[in-house]
N, CA, C and O atoms as CSV, one atom per row, in Angstrom:
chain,resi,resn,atom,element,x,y,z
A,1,UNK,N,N,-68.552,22.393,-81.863
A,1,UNK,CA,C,-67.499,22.432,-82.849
A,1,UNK,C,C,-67.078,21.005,-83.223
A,1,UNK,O,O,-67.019,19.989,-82.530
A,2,UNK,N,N,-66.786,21.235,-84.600
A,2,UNK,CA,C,-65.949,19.655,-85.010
A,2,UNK,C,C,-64.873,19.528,-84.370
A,2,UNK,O,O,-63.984,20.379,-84.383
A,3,UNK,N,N,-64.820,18.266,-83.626
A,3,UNK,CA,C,-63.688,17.533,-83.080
A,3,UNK,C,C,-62.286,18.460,-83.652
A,3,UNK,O,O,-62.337,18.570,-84.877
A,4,UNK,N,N,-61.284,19.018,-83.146
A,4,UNK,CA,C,-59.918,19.920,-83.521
A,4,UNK,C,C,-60.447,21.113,-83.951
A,4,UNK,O,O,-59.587,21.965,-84.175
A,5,UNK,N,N,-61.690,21.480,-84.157
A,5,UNK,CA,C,-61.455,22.988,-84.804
A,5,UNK,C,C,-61.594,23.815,-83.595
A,5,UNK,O,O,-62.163,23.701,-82.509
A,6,UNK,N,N,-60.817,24.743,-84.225
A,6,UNK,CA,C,-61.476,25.987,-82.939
A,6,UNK,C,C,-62.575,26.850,-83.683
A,6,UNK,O,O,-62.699,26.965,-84.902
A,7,UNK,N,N,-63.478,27.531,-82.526
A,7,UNK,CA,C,-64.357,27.909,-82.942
A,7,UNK,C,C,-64.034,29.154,-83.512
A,7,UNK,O,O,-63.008,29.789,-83.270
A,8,UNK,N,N,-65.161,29.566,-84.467
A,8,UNK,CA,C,-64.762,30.679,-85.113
A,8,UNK,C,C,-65.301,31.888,-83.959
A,8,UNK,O,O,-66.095,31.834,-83.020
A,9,UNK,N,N,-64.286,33.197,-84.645
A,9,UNK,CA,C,-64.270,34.434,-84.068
A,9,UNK,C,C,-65.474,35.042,-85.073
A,9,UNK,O,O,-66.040,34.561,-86.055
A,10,UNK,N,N,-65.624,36.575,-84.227
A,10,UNK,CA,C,-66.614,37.309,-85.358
A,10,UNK,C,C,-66.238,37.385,-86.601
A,10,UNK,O,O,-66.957,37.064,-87.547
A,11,UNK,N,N,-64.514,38.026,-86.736
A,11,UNK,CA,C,-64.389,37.985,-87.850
A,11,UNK,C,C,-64.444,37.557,-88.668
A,11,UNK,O,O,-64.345,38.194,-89.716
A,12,UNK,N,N,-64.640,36.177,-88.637
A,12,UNK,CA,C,-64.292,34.753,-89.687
A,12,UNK,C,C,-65.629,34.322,-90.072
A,12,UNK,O,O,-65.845,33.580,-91.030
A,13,UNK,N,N,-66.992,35.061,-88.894
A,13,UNK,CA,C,-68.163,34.911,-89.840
A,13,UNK,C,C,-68.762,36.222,-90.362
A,13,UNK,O,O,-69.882,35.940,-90.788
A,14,UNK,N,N,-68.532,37.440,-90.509
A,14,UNK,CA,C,-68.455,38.603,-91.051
A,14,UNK,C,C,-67.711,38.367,-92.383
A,14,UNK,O,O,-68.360,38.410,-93.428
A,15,UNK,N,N,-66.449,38.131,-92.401
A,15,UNK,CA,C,-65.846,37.489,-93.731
A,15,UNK,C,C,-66.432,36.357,-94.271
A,15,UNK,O,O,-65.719,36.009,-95.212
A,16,UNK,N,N,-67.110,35.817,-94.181
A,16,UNK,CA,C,-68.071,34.384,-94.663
A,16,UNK,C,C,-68.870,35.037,-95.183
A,16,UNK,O,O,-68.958,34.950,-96.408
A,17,UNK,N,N,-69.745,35.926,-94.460
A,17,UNK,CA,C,-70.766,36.657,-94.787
A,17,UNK,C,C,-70.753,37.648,-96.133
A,17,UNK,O,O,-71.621,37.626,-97.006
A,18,UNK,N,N,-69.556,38.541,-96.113
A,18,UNK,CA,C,-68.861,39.336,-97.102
A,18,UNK,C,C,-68.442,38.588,-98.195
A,18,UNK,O,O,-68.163,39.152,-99.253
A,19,UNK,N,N,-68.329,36.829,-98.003
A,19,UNK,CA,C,-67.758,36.618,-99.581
A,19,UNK,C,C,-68.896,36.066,-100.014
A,19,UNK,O,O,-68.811,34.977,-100.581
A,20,UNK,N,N,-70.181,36.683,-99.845
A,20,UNK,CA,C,-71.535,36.026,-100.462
A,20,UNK,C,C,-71.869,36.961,-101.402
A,20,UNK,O,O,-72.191,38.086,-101.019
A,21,UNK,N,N,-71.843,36.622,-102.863
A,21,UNK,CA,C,-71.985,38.010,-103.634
A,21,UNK,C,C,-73.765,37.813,-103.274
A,21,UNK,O,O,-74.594,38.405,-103.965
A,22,UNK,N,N,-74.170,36.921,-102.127
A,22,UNK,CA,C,-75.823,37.050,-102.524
A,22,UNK,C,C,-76.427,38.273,-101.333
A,22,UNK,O,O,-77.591,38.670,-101.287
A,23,UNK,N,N,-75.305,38.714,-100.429
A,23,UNK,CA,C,-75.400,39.495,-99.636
A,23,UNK,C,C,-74.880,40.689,-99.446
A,23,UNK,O,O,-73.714,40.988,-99.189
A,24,UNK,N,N,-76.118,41.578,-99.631
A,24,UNK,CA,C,-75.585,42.803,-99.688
A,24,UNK,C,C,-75.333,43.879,-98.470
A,24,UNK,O,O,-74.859,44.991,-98.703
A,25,UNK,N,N,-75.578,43.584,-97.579
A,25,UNK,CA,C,-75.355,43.976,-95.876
A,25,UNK,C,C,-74.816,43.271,-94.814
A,25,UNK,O,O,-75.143,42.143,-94.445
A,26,UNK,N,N,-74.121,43.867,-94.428
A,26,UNK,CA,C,-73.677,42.583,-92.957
A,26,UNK,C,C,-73.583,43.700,-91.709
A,26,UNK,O,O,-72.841,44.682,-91.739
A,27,UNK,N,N,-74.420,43.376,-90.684
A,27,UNK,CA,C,-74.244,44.088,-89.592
A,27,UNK,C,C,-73.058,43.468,-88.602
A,27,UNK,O,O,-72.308,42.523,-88.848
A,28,UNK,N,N,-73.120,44.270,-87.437
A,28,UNK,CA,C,-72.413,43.784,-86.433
A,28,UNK,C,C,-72.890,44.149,-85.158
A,28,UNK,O,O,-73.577,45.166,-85.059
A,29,UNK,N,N,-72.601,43.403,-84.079
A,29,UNK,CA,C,-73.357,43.805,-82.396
A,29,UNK,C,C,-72.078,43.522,-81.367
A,29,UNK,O,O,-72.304,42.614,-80.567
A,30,UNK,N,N,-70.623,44.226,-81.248
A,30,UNK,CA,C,-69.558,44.609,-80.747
A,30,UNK,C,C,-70.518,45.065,-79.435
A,30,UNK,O,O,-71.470,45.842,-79.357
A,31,UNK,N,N,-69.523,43.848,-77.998
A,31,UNK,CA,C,-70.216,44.422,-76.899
A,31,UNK,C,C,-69.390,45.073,-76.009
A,31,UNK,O,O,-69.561,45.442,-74.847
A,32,UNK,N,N,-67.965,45.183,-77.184
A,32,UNK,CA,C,-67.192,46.218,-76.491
A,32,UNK,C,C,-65.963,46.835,-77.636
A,32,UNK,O,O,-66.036,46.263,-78.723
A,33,UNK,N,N,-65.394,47.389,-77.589
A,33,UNK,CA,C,-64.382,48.344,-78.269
A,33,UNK,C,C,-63.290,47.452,-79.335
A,33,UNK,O,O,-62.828,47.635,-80.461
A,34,UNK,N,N,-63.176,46.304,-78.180
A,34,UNK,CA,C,-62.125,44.992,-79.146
A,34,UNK,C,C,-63.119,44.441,-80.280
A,34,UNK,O,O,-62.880,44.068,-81.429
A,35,UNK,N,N,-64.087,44.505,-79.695
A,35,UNK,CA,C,-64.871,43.338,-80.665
A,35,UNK,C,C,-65.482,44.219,-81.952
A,35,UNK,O,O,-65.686,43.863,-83.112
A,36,UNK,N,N,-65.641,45.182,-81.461
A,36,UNK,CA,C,-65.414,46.695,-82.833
A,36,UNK,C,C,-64.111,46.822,-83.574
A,36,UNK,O,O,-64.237,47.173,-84.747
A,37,UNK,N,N,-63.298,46.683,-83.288
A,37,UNK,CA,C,-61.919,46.876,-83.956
A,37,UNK,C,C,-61.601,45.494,-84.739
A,37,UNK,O,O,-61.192,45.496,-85.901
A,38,UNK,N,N,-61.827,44.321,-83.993
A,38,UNK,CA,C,-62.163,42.811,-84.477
A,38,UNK,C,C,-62.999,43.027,-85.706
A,38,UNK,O,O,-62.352,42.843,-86.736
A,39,UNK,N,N,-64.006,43.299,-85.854
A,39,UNK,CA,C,-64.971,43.613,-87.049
A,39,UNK,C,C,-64.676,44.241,-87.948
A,39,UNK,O,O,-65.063,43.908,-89.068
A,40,UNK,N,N,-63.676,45.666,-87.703
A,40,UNK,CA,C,-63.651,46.515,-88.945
A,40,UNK,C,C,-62.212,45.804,-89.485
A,40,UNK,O,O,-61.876,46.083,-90.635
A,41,UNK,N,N,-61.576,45.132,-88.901
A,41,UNK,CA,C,-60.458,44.446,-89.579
A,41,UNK,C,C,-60.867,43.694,-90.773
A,41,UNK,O,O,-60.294,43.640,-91.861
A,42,UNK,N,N,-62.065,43.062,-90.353
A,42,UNK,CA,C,-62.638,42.654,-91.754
A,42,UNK,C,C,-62.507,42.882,-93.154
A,42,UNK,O,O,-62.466,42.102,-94.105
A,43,UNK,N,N,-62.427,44.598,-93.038
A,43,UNK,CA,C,-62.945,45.231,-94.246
A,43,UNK,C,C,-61.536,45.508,-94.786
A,43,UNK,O,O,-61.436,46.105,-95.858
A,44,UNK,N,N,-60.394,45.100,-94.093
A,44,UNK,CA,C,-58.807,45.204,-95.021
A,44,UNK,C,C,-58.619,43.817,-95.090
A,44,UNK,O,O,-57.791,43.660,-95.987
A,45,UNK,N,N,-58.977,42.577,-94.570
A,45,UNK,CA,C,-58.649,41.197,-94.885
A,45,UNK,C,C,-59.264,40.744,-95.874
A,45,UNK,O,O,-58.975,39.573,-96.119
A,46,UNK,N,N,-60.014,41.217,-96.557
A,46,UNK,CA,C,-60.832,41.040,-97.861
A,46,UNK,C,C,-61.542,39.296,-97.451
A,46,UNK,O,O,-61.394,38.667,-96.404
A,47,UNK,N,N,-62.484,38.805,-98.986
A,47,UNK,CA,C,-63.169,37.464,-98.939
A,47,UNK,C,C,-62.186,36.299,-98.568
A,47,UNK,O,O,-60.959,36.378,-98.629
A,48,UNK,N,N,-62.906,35.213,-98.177
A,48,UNK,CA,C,-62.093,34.389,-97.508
A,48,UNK,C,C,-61.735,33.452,-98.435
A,48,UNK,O,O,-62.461,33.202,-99.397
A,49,UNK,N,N,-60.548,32.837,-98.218
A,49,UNK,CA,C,-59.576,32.262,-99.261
A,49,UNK,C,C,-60.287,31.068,-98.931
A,49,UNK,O,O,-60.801,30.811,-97.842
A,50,UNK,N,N,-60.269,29.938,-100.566
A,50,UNK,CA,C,-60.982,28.727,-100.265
A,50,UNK,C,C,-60.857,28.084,-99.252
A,50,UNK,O,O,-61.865,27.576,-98.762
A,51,UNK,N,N,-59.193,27.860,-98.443
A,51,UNK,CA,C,-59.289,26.805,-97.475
A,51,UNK,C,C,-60.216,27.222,-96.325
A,51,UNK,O,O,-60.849,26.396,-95.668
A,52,UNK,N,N,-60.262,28.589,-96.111
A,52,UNK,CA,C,-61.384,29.130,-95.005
A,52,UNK,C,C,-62.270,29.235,-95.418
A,52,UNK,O,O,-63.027,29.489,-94.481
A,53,UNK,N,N,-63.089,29.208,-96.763
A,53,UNK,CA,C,-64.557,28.988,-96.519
A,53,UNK,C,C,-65.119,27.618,-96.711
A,53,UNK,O,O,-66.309,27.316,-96.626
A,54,UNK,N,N,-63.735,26.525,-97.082
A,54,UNK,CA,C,-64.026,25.230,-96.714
A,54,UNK,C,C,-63.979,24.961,-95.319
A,54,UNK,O,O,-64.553,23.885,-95.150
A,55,UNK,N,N,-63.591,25.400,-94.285
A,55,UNK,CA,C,-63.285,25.242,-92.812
A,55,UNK,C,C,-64.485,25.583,-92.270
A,55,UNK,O,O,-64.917,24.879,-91.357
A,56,UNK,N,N,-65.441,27.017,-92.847
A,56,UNK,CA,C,-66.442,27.608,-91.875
A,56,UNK,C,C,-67.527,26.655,-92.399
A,56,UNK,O,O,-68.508,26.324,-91.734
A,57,UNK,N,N,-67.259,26.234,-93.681
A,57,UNK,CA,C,-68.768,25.518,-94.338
A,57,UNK,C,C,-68.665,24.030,-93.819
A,57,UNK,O,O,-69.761,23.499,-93.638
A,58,UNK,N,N,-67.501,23.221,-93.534
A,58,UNK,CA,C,-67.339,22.208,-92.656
A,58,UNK,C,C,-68.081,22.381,-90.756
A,58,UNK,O,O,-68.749,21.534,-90.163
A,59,UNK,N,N,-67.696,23.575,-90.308
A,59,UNK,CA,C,-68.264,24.031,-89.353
A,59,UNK,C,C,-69.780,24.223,-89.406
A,59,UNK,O,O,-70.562,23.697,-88.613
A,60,UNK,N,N,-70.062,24.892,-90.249
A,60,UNK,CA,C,-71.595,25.133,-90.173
A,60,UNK,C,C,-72.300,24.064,-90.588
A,60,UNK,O,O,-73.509,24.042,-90.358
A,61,UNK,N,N,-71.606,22.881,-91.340
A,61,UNK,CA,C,-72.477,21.711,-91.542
A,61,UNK,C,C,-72.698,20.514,-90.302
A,61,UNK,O,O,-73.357,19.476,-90.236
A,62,UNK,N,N,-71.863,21.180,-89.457
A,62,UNK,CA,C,-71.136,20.191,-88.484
A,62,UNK,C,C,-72.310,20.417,-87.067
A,62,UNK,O,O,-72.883,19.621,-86.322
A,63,UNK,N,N,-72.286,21.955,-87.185
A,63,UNK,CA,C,-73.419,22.723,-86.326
A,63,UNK,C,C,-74.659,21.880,-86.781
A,63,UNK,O,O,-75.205,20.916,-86.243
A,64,UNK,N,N,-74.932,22.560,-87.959
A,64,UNK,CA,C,-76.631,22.625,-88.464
A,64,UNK,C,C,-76.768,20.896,-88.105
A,64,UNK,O,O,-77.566,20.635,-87.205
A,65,UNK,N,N,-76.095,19.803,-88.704
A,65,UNK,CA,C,-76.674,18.239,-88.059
A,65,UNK,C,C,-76.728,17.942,-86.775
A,65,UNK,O,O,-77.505,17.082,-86.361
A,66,UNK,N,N,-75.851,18.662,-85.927
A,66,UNK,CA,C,-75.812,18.288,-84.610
A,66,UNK,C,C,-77.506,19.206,-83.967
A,66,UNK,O,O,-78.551,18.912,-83.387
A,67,UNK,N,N,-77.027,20.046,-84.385
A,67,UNK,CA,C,-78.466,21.306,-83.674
A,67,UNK,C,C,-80.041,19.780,-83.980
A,67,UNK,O,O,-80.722,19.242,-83.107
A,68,UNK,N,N,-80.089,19.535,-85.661
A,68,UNK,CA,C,-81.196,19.031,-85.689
A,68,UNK,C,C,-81.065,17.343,-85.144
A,68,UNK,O,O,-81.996,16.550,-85.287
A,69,UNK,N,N,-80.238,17.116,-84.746
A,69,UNK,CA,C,-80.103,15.526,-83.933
A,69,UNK,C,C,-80.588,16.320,-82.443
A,69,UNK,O,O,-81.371,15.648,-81.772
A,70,UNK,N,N,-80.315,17.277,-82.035
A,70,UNK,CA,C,-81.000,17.805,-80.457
A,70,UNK,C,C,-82.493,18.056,-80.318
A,70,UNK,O,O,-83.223,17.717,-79.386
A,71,UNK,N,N,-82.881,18.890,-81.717
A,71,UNK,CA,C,-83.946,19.288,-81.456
A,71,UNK,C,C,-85.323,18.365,-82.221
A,71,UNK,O,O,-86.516,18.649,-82.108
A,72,UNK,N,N,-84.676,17.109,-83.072
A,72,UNK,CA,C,-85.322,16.083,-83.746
A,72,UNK,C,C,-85.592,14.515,-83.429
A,72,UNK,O,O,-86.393,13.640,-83.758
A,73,UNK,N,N,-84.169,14.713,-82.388
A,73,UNK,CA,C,-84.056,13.196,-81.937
A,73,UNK,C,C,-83.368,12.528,-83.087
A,73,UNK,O,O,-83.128,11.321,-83.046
């Protein structure tokens, strides 16, 4: 994670996922009852408001350079 963020929950990448008009399915793999109820909350919090899909896309850019500085040198 970037330095201060906290990491994201399922929900927050299920909702990432949902505000992609390029995606038309999103599964889920709940390995227990919370993390099922966590998920379908999704579907009343609607797409994610700009400052959160500037936060997850800061995150995932933050991931994806670090991952290829590990596995590239």
């Amino acid at each position: 994670m970037p330095p201060g963020e906290a990491p994201l929950r399922g929900a927050d990448c299920y909702r990432f996922v949902l505000s992609n008009p390029n995606v038309d399915v999103s599964m889920t793999g709940p390995k227990s009852i919370d993390e099922m109820r966590e998920a379908l909350t999704v579907l009343d919090q609607g797409p994610l408001a700009l400052d959160e899909m500037q936060r997850v896309q800061r995150i995932g850019d933050y991931v994806r350079d670090h991952s290829r500085r590990m596995f590239f040198g």
